[in-house]
N, C-alpha and C positions, 0 to 999 in steps of 0.2 A: 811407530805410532805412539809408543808410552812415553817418548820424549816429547811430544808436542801436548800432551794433554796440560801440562804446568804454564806452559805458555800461553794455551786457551784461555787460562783461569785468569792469568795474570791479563790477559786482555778484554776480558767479561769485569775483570775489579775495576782495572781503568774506564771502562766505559761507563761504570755504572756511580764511579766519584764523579765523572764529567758530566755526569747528567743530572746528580745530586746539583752539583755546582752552578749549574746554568740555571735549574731550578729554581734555584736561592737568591741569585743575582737577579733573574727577571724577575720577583716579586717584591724584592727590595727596589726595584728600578720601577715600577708599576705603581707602588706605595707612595714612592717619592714625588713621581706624576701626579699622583690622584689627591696629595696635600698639598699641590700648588693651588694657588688663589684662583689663576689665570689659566686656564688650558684650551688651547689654540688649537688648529685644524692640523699642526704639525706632528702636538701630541696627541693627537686622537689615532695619528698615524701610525704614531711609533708605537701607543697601546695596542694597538692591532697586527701590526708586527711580534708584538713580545705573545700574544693569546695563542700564535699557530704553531703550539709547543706539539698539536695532533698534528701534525705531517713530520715534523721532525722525529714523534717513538715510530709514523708509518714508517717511516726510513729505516730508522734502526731494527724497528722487525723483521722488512723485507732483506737485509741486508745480511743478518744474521741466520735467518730462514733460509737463508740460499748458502751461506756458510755451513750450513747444517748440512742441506743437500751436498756439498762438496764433501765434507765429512763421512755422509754416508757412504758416496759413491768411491769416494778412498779406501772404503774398509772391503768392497768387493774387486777391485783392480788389483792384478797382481803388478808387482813393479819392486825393485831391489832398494835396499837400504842407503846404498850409495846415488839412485837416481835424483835429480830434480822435480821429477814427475807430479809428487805431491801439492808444490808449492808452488807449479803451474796450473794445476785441477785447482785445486784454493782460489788462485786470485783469478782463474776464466770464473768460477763460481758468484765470487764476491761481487765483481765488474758487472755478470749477468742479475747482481743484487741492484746495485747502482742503476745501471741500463733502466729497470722495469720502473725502480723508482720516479729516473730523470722522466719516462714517457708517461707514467699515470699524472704525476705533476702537470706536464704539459697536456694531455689529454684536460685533465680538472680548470685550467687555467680555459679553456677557448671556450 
């Protein structure tokens, strides 16, 4: 387990430059919309596209919340150094992130 903690890190940095980055680009792409002369029922489109940045962090918290939960439940399971055990609990955990997300999406959608 003290070997996966730098990996965590290293994949909470990534996440967190990728969302700086998306950040940055949809407001520079939104700016660039909103100083055209003309804007069309296409761009009103894609403004509203770029605004539903709130279901994408729900994403990333359910997603993460549920990586936690796997975390937790890894630290009470006994299981040997050499098993894969771990890093099948992780991704049933992760998926069960994904899962809840894909249904509330679809539940909000109807």
């Amino acid at each position: 387990m003290k070997h996966l903690a730098p990996f965590i890190v290293m994949i909470a940095i990534l996440i967190a430059i990728s969302v700086i980055i998306v950040v940055i680009t949809n407001y520079n792409l939104k700016k660039k919309i909103l100083n055209k002369e003309n804007i069309d029922d296409k761009m009103y489109a894609i403004l509203n596209n770029l605004t539903g940045f709130n279901a994408e962090m729900l994403k990333w918290g359910i997603i993460l919340l549920f990586g936690g939960i796997g975390l937790i439940v890894l630290e009470f399971l006994p299981h040997d150094e050499n098993t894969p055990l771990p890093y099948g609990v992780m991704t049933v955990f992760v998926a069960l992130g994904f899962l809840t997300y894909y249904f509330m999406m679809k539940n909000q959608k109807k």
